[in-house]
C-alpha distance (Angstrom), angle and dihedral (degrees) to the residues before:
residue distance angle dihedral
X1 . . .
X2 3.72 . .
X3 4.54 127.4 .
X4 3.93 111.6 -165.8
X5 3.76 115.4 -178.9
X6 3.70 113.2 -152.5
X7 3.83 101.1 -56.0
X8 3.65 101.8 -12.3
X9 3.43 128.4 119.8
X10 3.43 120.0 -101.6
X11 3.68 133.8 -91.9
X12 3.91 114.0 -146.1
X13 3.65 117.5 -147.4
X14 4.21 107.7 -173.1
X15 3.55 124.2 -155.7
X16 3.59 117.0 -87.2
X17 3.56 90.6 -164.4
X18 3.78 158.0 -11.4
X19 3.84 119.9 -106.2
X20 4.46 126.2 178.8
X21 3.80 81.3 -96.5
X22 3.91 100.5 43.6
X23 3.17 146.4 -85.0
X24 3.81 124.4 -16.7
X25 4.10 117.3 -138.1
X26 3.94 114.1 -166.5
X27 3.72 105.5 -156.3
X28 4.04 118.8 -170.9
X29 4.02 108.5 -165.1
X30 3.59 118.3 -152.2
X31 3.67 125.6 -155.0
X32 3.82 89.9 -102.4
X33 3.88 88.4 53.4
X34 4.16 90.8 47.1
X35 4.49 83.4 48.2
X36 3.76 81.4 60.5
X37 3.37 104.6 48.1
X38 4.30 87.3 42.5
X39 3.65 95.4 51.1
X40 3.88 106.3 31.0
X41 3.88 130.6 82.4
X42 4.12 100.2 -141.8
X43 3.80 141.0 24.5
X44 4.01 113.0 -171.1
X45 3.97 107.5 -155.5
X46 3.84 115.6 -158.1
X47 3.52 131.0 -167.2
X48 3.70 143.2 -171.2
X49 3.46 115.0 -143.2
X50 3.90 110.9 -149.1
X51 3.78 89.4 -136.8
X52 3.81 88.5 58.7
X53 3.54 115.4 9.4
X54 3.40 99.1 162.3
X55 4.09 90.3 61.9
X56 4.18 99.8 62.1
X57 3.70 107.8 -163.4
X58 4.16 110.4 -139.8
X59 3.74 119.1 -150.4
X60 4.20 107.8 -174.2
X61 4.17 109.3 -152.7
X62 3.61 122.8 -162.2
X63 4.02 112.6 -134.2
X64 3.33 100.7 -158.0
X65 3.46 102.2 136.0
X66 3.33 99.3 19.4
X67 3.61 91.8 125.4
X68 4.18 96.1 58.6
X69 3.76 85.2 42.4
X70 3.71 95.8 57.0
X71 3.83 90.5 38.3
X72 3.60 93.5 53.5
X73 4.07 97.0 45.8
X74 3.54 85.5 54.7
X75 3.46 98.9 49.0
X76 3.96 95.1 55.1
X77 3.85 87.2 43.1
X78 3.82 91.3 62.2
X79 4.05 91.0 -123.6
């Protein structure tokens, strides 16, 4: 699995391991990673479906508001 903010490259996340319903990806975000999400205006996330992987499927997410989002998880997690 694959996150690009706006024009940024890429980070790649691989699956750590494979579950009845798929495959698992453990992502850790740093606080450069969380500055990305805050300040930009798209991520694209692609996957590879082990069925297919040569046909990656590419879901584009809006982060606007992924600032208040992130603020307000936090806030009813205590952190």
């Amino acid at each position: 699995m694959t996150i690009q903010v706006d024009d940024e490259n890429a980070k790649i996340y691989p699956f750590a391991f494979r579950a009845q319903m798929g495959c698992v990806a453990r992502i850790g975000l740093t606080e450069d990673d969380l500055d990305s999400y805050r300040s930009g205006a798209r991520a694209i996330i692609t996957m590879f479906p082990a069925a297919a992987p040569t046909k990656p499927e590419r879901l584009t997410l809006s982060l606007t508001g992924f600032t208040a989002g992130h603020e307000a998880l936090m806030g009813t997690l205590g952190n």
